[in-house]
C-alpha positions in Angstrom: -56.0 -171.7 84.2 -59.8 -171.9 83.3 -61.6 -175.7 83.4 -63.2 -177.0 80.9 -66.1 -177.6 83.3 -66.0 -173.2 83.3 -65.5 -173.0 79.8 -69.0 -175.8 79.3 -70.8 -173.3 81.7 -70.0 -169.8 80.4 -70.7 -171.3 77.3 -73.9 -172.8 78.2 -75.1 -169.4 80.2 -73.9 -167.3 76.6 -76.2 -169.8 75.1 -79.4 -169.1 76.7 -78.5 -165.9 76.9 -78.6 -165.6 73.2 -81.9 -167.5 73.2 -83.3 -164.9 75.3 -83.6 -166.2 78.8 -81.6 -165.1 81.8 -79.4 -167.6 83.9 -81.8 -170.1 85.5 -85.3 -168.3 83.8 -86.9 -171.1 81.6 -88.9 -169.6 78.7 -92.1 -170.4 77.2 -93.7 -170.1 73.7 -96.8 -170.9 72.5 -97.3 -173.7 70.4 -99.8 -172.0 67.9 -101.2 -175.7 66.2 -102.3 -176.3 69.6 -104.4 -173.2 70.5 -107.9 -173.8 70.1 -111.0 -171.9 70.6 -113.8 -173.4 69.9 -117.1 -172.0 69.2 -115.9 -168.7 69.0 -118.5 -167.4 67.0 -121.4 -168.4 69.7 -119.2 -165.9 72.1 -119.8 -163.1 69.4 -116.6 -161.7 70.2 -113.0 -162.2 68.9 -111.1 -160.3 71.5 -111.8 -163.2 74.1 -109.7 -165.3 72.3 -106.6 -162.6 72.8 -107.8 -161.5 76.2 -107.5 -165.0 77.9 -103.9 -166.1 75.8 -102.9 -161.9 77.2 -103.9 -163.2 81.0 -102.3 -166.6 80.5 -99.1 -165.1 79.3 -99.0 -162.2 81.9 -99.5 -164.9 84.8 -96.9 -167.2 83.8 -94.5 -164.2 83.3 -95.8 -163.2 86.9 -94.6 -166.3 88.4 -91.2 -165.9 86.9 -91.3 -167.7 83.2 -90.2 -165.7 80.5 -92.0 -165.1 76.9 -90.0 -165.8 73.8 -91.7 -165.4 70.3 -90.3 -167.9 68.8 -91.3 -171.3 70.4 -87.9 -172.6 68.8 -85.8 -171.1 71.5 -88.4 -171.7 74.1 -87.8 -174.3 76.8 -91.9 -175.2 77.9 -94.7 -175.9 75.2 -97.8 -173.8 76.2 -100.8 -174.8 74.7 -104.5 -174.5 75.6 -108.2 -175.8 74.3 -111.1 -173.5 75.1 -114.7 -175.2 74.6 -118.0 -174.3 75.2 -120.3 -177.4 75.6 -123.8 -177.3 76.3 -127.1 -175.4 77.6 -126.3 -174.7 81.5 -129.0 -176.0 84.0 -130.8 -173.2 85.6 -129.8 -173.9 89.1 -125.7 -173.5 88.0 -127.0 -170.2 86.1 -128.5 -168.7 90.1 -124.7 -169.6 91.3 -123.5 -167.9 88.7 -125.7 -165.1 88.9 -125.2 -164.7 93.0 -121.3 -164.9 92.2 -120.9 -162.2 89.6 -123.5 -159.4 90.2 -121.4 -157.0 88.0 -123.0 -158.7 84.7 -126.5 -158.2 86.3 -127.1 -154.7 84.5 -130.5 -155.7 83.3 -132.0 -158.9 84.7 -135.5 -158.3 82.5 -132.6 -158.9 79.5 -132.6 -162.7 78.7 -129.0 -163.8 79.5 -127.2 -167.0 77.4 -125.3 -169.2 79.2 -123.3 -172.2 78.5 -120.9 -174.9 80.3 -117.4 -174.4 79.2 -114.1 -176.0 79.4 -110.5 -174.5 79.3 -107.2 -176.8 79.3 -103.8 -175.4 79.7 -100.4 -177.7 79.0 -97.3 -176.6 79.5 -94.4 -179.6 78.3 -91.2 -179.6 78.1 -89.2 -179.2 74.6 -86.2 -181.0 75.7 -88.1 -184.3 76.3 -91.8 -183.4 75.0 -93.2 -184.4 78.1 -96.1 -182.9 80.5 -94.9 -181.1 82.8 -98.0 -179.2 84.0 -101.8 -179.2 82.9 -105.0 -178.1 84.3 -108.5 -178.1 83.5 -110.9 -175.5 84.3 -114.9 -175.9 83.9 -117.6 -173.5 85.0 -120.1 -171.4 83.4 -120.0 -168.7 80.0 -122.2 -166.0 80.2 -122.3 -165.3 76.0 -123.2 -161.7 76.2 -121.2 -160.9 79.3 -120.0 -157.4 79.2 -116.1 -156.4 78.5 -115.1 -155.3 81.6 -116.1 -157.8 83.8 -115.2 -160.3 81.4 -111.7 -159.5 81.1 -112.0 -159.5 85.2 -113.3 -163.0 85.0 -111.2 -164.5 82.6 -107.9 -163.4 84.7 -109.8 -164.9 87.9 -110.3 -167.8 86.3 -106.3 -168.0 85.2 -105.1 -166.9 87.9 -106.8 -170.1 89.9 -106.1 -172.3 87.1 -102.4 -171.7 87.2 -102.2 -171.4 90.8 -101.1 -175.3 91.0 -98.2 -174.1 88.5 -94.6 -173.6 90.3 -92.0 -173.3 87.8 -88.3 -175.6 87.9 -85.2 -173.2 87.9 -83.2 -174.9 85.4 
């Protein structure tokens, strides 16, 4: 004779199937309102926007979460502001410089730089709380070629999400 606590769990692991997810994998959508990119047009180029959401996605999928389109079947909130701030100081634009020589092509070239800020937030649908955040801040460099860019950007995730270790529900 089947229990009714079997019955609750089958039922609850059809569930989530349907919704997507496997047994135990929470799943995570974006919260589109709550993606924000601002300044974009100082970076003069639109595909950094879907470059750093395409890294944040592929790391959290890395450490076990899975995507769902539709952030109605999702179980975490993932939201993120990007900001550029100010002028940088010329003594962060030498670190800068001595840390990522690949964007050094032409140092006669004048270079823009800027201080920037990028905040990631996972929460929780159930309850709508935090459950993981992080800020990142460092430098832009404007014209920055695509290559090392997209190299940089996933650096920079990668450490920014290193603090994240996902719940098995």
């Amino acid at each position: 004779m089947v229990s009714l606590r079997s019955l609750i769990f089958a039922a609850t692991a059809l569930f989530a199937l349907s919704a997507g997810a496997e047994p135990g994998v929470k799943t995570f959508g974006w919260v589109t309102q709550n993606m924000h990119f601002y300044d974009a047009p100082r970076l003069g180029n639109e595909s950094i926007k879907g470059q750093l959401e395409s890294s944040i996605q592929r790391e959290l999928e890395r450490k076990g979460l899975k995507f769902v389109s539709s952030i109605d079947t999702a179980d975490l909130a993932l939201s993120y502001v990007a900001v550029l701030e100010n002028a940088a100081e010329p003594d962060e634009v030498a670190v800068f410089w001595a840390e990522n020589p690949d964007i050094a092509q032409n140092p006669d070239r004048p270079h823009k730089f800027e201080r920037g800020m990028l905040f990631v937030k996972l929460a929780d649908k159930a309850t709508n709380k935090t459950v993981w955040k992080n800020t990142y801040r460092g430098l832009v460099a404007l014209d920055m070629p695509d290559s090392p860019r997209q190299k940089r950007l996933h650096q920079i995730v990668v450490s920014l999400l290193a603090s994240y270790t996902p719940q098995i529900r």
